[in-house]
Every structure is written in structure tokens, then in C-alpha cells.
C-alpha positions in Angstrom: -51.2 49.7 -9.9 -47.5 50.4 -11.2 -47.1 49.2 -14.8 -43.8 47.4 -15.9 -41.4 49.0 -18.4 -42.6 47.7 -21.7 -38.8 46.3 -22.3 -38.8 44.3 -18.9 -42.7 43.7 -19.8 -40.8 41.9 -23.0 -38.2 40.2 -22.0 -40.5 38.4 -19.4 -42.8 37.1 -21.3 -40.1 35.7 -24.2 -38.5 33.8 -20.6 -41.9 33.0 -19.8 -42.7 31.8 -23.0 -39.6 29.6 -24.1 -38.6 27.9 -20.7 -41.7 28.7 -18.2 -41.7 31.0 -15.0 -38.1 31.3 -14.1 -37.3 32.4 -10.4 -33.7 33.5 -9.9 -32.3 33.0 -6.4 -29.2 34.7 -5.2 -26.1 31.9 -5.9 -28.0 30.0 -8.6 -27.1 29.9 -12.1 -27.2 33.0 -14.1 -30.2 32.6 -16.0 -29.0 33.4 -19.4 -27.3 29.9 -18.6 -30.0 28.1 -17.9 -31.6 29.3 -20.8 -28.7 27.8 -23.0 -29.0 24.6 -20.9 -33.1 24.8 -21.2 -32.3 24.8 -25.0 -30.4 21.7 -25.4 -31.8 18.4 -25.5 -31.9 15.5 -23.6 -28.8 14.3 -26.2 -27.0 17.1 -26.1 -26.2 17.0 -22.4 -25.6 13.7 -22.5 -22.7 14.4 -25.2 -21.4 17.1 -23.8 -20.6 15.2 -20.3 -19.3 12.4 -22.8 -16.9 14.8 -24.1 -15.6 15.8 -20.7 -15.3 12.5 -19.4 -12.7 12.0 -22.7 -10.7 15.0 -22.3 -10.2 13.9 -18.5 -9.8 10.6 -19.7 -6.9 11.8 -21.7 -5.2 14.2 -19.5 -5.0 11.2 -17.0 -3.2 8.6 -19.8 -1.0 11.2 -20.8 0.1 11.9 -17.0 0.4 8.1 -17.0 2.5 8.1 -19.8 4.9 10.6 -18.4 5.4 8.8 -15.3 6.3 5.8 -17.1 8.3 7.0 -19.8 10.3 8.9 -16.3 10.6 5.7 -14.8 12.1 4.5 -17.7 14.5 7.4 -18.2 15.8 6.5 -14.5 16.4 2.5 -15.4 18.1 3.6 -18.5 20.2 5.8 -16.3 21.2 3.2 -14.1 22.7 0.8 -16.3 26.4 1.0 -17.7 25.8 1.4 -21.0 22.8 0.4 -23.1 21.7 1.1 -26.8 18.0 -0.4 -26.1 15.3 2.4 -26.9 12.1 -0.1 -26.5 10.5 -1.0 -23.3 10.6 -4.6 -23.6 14.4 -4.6 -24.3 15.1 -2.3 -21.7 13.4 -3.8 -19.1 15.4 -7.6 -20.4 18.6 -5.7 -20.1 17.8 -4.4 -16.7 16.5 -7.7 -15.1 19.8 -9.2 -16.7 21.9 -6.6 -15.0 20.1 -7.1 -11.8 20.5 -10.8 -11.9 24.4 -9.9 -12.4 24.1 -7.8 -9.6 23.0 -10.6 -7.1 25.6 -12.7 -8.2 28.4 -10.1 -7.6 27.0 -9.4 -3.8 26.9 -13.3 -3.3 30.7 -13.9 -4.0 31.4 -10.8 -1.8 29.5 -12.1 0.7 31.1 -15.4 0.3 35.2 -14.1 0.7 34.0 -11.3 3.0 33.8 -12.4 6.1 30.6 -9.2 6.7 28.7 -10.0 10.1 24.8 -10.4 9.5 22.0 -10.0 11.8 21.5 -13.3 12.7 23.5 -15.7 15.2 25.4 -18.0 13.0 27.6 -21.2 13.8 29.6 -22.9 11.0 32.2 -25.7 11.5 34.1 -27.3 8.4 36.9 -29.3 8.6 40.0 -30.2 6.1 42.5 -32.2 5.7 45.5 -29.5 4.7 49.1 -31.0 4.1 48.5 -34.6 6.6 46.9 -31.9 8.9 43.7 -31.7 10.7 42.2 -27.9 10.3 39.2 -26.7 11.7 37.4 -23.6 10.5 35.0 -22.5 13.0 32.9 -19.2 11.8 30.7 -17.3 14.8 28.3 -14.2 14.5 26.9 -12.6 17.2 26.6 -9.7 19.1 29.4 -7.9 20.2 30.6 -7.9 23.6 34.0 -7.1 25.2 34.5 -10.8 26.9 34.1 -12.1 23.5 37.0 -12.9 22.4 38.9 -13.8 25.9 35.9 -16.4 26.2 37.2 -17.3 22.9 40.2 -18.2 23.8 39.8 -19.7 27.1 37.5 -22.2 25.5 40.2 -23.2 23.0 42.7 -23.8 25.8 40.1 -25.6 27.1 39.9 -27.8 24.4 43.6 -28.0 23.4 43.2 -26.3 20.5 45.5 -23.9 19.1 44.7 -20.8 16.5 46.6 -20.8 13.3 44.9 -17.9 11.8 41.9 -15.4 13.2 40.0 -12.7 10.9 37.5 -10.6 13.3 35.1 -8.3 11.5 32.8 -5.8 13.4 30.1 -4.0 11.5 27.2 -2.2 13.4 27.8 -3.7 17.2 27.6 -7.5 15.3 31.5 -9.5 14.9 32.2 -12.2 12.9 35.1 -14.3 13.9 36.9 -17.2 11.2 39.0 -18.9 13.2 41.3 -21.3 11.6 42.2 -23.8 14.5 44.2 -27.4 15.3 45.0 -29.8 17.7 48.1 -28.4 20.5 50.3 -32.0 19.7 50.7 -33.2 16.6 50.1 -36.4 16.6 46.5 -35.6 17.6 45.6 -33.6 14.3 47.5 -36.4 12.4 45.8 -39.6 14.1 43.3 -40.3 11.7 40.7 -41.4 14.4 37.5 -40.9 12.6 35.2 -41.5 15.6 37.8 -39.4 17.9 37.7 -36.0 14.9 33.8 -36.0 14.8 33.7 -35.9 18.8 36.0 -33.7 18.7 34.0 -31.9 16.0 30.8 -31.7 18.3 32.6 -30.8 21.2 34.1 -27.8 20.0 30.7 -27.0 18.4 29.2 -27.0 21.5 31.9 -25.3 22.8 31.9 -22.5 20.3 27.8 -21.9 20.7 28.0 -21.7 24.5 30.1 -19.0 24.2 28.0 -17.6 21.5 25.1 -17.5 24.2 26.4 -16.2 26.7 25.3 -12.5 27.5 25.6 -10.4 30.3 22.5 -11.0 31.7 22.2 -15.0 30.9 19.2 -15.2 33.6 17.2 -12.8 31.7 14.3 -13.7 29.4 16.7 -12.1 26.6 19.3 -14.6 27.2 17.0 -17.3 26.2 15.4 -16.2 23.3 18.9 -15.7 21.8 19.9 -18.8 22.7 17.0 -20.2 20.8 17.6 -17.7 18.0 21.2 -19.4 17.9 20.1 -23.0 18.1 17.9 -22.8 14.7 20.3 -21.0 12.8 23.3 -23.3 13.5 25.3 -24.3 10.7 27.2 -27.7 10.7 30.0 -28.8 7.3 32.2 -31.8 7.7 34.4 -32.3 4.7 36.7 -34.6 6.0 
């Protein structure tokens, strides 16, 4: 029988004293490791995974913090000028600024005549100078018998066009027509019950042209004119 080197004889039995028999398998934790881990109570581990559970805890908050404190660089960035340094002030000043924003776009959109998305159908009526004037608004899609349609259905209807703005954005128009009676004495008769049938008959004019499509048999057709039904529009300000 081979005898062990009396160092190897030594170190053995200080392992096998200490921690028990110790078996080391190829991958596994060096064992000088697990000695230091075999030394350390119950306690100790559970303070040392404490204290690694912080310093993650931290790196997180402080990556949070960045992003934020970016975030807020950017807002601050976007507004004209601003002395505000807090977060709560900043944030007020840029909800204000927003807020002025929205109202800015909304008096565009109200003197700009800018088509939307939506089929739209608005009729108002005035009284300008003993004069009855008719401003009839369409949005639709584009097509090129748009606006001869248009105007056939005015001659139609004895109308006459005082003033026309046509907008095209994005294969949508918008046309404002500012419109009156051919004769005179038929804008200045003061027939109530003859303006609002005359009203309604132009608005039912204006919307048939509005639906018309190229292919008006087609399932299409009539889901547009259903589209354009709801989102009519109707002022009388006589």
C-alpha cells in the first residue's frame, strides 16, 4: 500500500476536520471557496445577499433618476424660455404651454379651411347687407367630377357662387362656398318657411354630391354614405 505525502496527508485531514469529507467535481466551486462559505454562518449569508440586493437596489434608482432627470432636460428644452429649476414648476409651465398650444391649433383650424379625415357637411346662413348668403362647407374625398358636380347642382338649384376657397391636403378637399339666390328678389324675400326649404334642399343637394363615388353600387359607396350621414353638420343663424 502507497502512503500519501505527509503534506497532502495534512491538509486532508485539517479539510476533513473543519468542514467534513469534501469531494471536488470538475466545474464545482473551488474548494478553498467553499471553505470560506463553510465558515460563515447561517447570518452571515443572509447579510451578505442583503447587501447585494442594496447595491442593485441602488444602481436601479440611480438609472431611474437619470432617465427622469433626461426627460426633464428635454421638456425644459422645448419650451420658449423658462427660469423653473424644480420638477413641479416645470411640469405647471409645460402643461400651461401645452394648453396654449391647443388653443393656437384650434383658431388655425377654425380660419384655415385644412380638410380632415372625416366627411363633413356644414350649412350656415346670414343675413349680409338685406342679402341672403349661404356658406355651405364639404369634405370629402377627392375626385375629379367634384367640383363640375358642384356646380351643376348649384345651377340646379339657382344658386349662384359669390366666393369659393378649395383646399386639397392628402387626396381629401375641402370646399367653402359662399353662395346666393340667381334674382334678387329671391335672396331679399324674407320668406322664412321658403329660406329653411331652401336650406334643406341645398343640404341635401350638397350631401348627394358628397356621396357620390365612382363605384356608387359598391359596398364602399354605402358605408361612406353612412359615414357622411352621422357626421353632418347643420347652423342656421338667420
Amino acid at each position: 500500500r502507497s502512503s500519501q505525502p505527509p503534506l497532502q496527508f495534512s491538509y486532508d485531514g485539517l479539510i476533513s476536520e473543519s468542514l467534513g469529507h469534501v469531494v471536488q467535481h470538475p466545474g464545482s466551486v473551488p474548494f478553498g471557496l467553499q471553505a470560506e462559505l463553510g465558515k460563515m454562518t447561517a447570518q452571515e449569508i443572509m447579510d451578505a445577499k442583503a447587501l447585494a440586493a442594496s447595491k442593485s437596489h441602488s444602481e436601479a434608482e440611480r438609472r431611474r433618476r437619470e432617465r427622469i432627470n433626461n426627460h426633464l432636460a428635454k421638456l425644459r428644452s422645448l419650451l420658449p424660455s423658462t427660469t423653473k429649476t424644480d420638477k413641479a414648476s416645470l411640469l405647471a409651465e409645460v402643461i400651461q404651454h401645452v394648453k396654449e398650444l391647443k388653443r393656437q391649433t384650434s383658431l388655425i383650424a377654425e380660419t384655415s379651411p385644412v380638410p380632415t379625415e372625416c366627411d363633413e357637411l356644414t350649412v350656415d346662413t346670414s343675413d349680409e347687407d338685406g342679402r341672403f348668403v349661404i356658406k355651405a362647407s364639404l369634405c370629402c374625398e377627392d375626385r375629379s367630377d367634384l367640383l363640375p358636380d358642384l356646380i351643376k347642382t348649384l345651377k340646379a338649384l339657382r344658386l349662384r357662387t359669390l366666393k369659393a376657397e378649395i383646399t386639397t391636403l392628402g387626396g381629401r378637399v375641402r370646399n367653402v362656398l359662399f353662395i346666393t339666390g340667381e334674382e334678387e328678389e329671391e335672396s331679399n324675400s324674407g320668406d322664412n318657411h321658403q329660406q329653411q326649404y331652401s336650406i334643406s334642399e341645398i343640404q341635401e343637394a350638397l350631401k348627394a354630391v358628397m356621396e357620390k363615388t365612382n363605384g356608387d353600387d359598391s359596398p364602399s359607396g354605402s358605408v361612406k354614405r353612412q359615414r357622411t350621414n352621422v357626421n353632418i353638420i347643420e347652423h342656421r343663424s338667420l
